[in-house]
Every structure is written in structure tokens, then in C-alpha cells.
N, C-alpha and C positions, 0 to 999 in steps of 0.2 A: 612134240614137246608141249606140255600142259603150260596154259598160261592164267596169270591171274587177271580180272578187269573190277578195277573200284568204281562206283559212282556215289557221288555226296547228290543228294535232295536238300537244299536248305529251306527250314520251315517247315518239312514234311510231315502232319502229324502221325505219330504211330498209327494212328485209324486209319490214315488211306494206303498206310505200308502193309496195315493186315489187311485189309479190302483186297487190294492190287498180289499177296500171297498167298489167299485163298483160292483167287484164280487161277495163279501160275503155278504155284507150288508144286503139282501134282507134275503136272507136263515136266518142269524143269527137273523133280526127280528123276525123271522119265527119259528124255533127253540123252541122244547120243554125247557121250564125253562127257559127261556131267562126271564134276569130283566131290563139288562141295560149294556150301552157301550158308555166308554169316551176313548177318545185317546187326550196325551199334545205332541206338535209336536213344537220343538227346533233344534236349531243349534246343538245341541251334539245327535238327534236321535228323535226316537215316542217311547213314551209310554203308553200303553193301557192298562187297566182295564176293565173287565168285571165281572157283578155281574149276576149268574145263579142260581136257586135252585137246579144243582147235576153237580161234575166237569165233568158230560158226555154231559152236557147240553153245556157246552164251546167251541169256536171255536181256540181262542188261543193258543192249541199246535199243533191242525193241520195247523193253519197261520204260527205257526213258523217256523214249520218245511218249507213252503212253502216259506220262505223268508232267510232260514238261522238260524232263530232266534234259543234261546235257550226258554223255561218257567221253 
């Protein structure tokens, strides 16, 4: 069953969200069970979404931990 995973970045400027998808982007296409990946990027942070059919399929907690984040 595909599942979705959010993480909020607060504070995160768009520059190290396109830093940090310049280097994933390509793998996370790539990526067994990859569906899809939106990110909303505001004054208060980025917020990211990704939909994968297994949470092993996700990149999201290993970005976050890469950034700080929490998931």
C-alpha cells in the first residue's frame, strides 16, 4: 500500500532545498517505489511530501536528518 510522508523544514531557505535536490533528485526519481514529490516553499520554511509504495522507498528521513530536520 503506498504511503505518504510530510516533513516541514522551518526557516529552510529555498537555496539549501535546491542544494540538497540537486543531489537527491535524480536517485529519488530512481528509487524503488518512488510515486511522487511536491515540496511548498514559504517565508516560514519548505514543506515536502512524498508519495512511495513502502516507507523504505522514501528519502525524507534520511534528508532530514541531512538537514537537521525532524519526520
Amino acid at each position: 500500500m503506498p504511503i505518504s510522508m510530510t516533513q516541514h523544514a522551518p526557516q529552510m531557505p529555498a537555496e539549501a532545498y535546491e542544494q540538497i535536490t540537486a543531489n537527491v533528485g535524480a536517485p529519488l526519481r530512481e528509487s524503488d517505489g518512488f510515486i511522487s514529490h511536491a515540496a511548498e516553499i514559504t517565508p516560514d520554511g519548505v514543506t515536502v511530501t512524498e508519495v512511495c509504495e513502502t516507507r523504505e522507498g522514501s528519502i525524507i528521513e534520511p534528508a532530514a536528518v541531512h538537514i537537521g530536520g525532524r519526520s
